[in-house]
N, C-alpha and C positions, 0 to 999 in steps of 0.2 A: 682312468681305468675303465675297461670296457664289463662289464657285470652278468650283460646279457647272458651268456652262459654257466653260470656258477649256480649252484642250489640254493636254493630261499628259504627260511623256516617261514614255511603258514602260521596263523592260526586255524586251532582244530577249528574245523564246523561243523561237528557234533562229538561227544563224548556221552555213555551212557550214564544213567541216572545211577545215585547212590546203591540203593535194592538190586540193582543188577548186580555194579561191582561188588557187592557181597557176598551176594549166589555165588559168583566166581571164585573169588577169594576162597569161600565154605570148600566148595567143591575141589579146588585144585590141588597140586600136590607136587607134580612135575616143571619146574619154571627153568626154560632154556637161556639165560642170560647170554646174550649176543651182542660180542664187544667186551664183554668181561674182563677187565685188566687183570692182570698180576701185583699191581703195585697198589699195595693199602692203603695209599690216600686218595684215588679214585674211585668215584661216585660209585662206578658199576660194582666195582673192590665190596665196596661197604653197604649197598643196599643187597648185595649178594650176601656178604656176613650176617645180616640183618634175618634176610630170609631162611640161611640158614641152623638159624638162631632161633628161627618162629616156626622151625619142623618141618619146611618144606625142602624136597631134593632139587637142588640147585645144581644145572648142568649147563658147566663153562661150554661156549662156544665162542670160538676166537683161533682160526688157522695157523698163529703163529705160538701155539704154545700148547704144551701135551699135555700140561696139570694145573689148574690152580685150584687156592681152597683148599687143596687136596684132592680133588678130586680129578677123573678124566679130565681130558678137553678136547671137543671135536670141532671139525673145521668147518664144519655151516649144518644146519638145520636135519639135511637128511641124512648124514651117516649118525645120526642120536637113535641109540639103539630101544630105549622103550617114548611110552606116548607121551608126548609132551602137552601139557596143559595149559601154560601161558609162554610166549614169546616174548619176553621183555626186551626190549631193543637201544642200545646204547652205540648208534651207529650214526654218522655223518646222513644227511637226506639224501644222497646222491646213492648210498647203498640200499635203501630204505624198499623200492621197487624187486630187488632181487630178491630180500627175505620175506617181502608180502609175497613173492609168488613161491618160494620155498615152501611159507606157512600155506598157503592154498594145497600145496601137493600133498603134506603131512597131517592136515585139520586139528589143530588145537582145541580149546574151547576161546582162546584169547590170545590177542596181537595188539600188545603194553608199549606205545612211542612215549619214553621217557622226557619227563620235562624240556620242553628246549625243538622236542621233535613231532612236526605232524605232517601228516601225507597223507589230502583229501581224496585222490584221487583214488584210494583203496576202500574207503567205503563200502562203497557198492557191492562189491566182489566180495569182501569179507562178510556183507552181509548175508548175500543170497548164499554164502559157504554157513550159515550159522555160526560163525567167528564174532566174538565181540571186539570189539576195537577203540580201545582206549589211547589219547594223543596227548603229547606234554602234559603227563600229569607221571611223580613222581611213585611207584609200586610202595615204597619206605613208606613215603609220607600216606600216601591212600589208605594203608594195612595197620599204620598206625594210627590212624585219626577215626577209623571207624571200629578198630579195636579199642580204644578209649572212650566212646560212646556206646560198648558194649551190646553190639552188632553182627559180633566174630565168639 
């Protein structure tokens, strides 16, 4: 099988320090989950119940479906009608480059590659955007481990 062209999960080569992702956390409110399933035994499913379980407004984004949650659902990044605060991304790496340059047009404060997902090559750009940019590391597990060390 020829491989050369298929997407590769990296690993991150950098994620920010604990004291950041908290500031973040503190401060956010708006979390655009992209990829969001419909079906309650996936990941996106339940760290989305999670989050909004923990007070934050959670907005599905995933073109193929008009509600989940209960809530709306929009079909990519910029028809979300207020400001989005973190970007969490549950999306194949081969999709990864179209929602960093969505999140570049909209400016978050954060762009979240869910465990499993990293994509160095955005870095840079997300930095000089003043975008944090967190990679394979899970929003659940991060919001709950540093809310148990009583942080949040």
């Amino acid at each position: 099988m020829i491989t050369d062209s298929l997407p590769t999960c990296e690993f991150p080569a950098s994620n920010p320090a604990g004291p950041e992702v908290v500031d973040v956390l503190k401060k956010s409110r708006h979390i655009a989950v992209v990829g969001l399933s419909p079906r309650p035994e996936r990941e996106s499913n339940m760290v989305a119940a999670y989050l909004l379980e923990h007070g934050y407004d959670v907005i599905p984004v995933n073109p193929a479906e008009s509600e989940i949650l209960g809530r709306p659902c929009y079909p990519d990044l910029r028809s979300v009608p207020v400001k989005i605060d973190i970007v969490d991304v549950f999306r194949k790496t081969d999709a990864i480059p179209e929602i960093i340059a969505q999140a570049l047009e909209i400016g978050p404060q954060c762009v979240w590659l869910q465990l499993g997902l990293a994509y160095n090559a955005a870095i840079e750009s997300l930095a000089e955007a003043g975008i944090v940019y967190v990679q394979s590391k899970c929003l659940k597990i991060e919001h709950s481990r540093l809310l148990a060390e009583g942080k949040l």
